[in-house]
C-alpha positions, 0 to 999 in steps of 0.5 A: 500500500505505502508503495502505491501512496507515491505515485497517487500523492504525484498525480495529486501534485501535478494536478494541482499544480495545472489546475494553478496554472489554468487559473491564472491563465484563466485571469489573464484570459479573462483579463483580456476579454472583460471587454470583449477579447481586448488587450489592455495597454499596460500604463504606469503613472508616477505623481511628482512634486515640481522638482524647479519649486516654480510654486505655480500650484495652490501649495507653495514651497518656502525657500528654506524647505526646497532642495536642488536636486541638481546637487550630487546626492539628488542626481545620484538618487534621481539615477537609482529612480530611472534604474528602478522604472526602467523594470517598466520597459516604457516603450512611451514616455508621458510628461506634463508640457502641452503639446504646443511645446513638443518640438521644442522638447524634441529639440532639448531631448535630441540635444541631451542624446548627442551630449549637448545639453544639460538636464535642467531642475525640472522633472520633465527633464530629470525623469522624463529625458533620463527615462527615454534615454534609458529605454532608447526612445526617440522623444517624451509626449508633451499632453498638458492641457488646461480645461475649459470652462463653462459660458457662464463661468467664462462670461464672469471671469471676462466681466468688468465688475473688479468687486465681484472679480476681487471677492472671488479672488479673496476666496479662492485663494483664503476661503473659509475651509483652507483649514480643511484642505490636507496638504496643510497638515502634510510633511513633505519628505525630499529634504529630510528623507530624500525624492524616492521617499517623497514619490512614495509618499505622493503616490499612496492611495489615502493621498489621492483620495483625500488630495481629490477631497480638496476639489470638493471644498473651498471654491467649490462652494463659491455662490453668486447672487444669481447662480449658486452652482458658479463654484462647482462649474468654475471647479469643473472647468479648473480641474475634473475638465482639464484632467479628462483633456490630458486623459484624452491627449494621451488617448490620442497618441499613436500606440499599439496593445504592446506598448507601454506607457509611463506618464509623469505629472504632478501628483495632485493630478493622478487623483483623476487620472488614476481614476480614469485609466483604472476605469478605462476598457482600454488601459491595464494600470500598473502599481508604481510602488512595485518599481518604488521599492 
């Protein structure tokens, strides 16, 4: 009987290991016909803060709590990152810089190959250009765009009246809810803990949720006398409107099932375009933290 028990406890064995095997083929297979036999472009998303601290956004960045990040120890930390993301295979390189400008970066890109350029602070550069070197690509996308608003958020932001435009300034910028909006009680982490930490940080799901949070306060609020949807139009405009055109410009790039895409753009956007590729039949979104690590 013992001798028999072997071969039985083998055929067992191979039968569970095939039946594994089938399973995770079957979610592979499954994968590519959720939406009707489809193969989904693989997309990874890296948030960023802005490396050149231009302070452009809502949040600004003292003097005193910014980095260079072309001293050496940056440089060295910004190379470890492109050797970690390039575990990706990007085949397209995704950046935030409107298309209007694309020549004029495939003109730094193509100077930075023939070693006739130096990278500057931004991250366009140090992630973009050092990535599609890298992967020995010929250019970055530029898919930046702003949105576009409503007519009646259009025809008030065009009005003559510096009253009403000077109090929706006022609160825009210091309205009664800035004392809800998360990133006042977010440490940032580039100087302390150094880039490859900070990206960790930005890029975590609770900081996409509650960063989308800060979109549904504040303005969003705002009222006029005759319209007291004017802050959710003005918002759809400013930010959901702009982020579903970059969702598009990159939709409308030249691509194959078989490629790759690697988007970098400021953090506090993938709170929408996270969404939205995670959403998309089109698009399988990839975990930046299994190249982060």
């Amino acid at each position: 009987m013992k001798i028999r028990i072997l071969p039985a406890l083998l055929i067992m064995g191979t039968m569970i290991s095939c039946n594994n095997i089938k399973t995770q083929n079957d979610a592979e297979e499954n994968k590519k016909n959720e939406y009707g036999n489809h193969k989904q472009t693989e997309v990874l998303t890296l948030g960023t803060f802005h490396f050149s601290f231009g302070n452009h956004d809502v949040k600004k960045i003292e003097k005193e709590d910014q980095i260079d990040v072309l001293d050496p120890k940056y440089q060295e930390e910004l190379a470890l990152l492109a050797e970690k993301i390039i575990a990706f295979k990007p085949t397209k390189i995704v950046v935030e810089a409107q298309p209007k400008w694309q020549t004029t970066y495939d003109s730094l890109y193509q100077a930075y190959l023939e070693g006739d350029h130096e990278l500057s602070r931004n991250e366009v550069q140090q992630v973009g250009f050092r990535l599609a070197k890298l992967a020995g690509l010929n250019k970055v996308h530029c898919v930046d765009c702003w949105g576009g608003n409503m007519d009646n958020v259009q025809a008030f932001l065009e009005t003559n009246d510096s009253v009403a435009l000077q109090q929706f300034k006022e609160f825009f910028s210091n309205h009664p809810d800035t004392l809800l909006k998360s990133y006042r009680y977010e440490k940032d982490l580039f100087k302390t803990e150094g880039i490859i930490a900070e990206l960790k940080r930005l890029n975590q799901e609770d900081h996409f949720k509650r960063d989308l949070g800060n979109y549904l306060v504040g303005v969003f609020k705002y009222q006029l006398p005759d319209d007291e949807q004017f802050g959710v139009d003005f918002t759809t405009g400013w930010w959901f409107n702009r982020n579903l055109r970059i969702f598009r410009n990159i939709q409308r790039l030249e691509t194959t099932p078989n490629d790759r895409i690697f988007i970098i753009f400021g953090a506090g956007h993938m709170n929408l375009l996270n969404l939205f590729f995670d959403a998309s039949p089109e698009y399988d979104l990839q975990n930046v933290h299994d190249y982060l690590e």
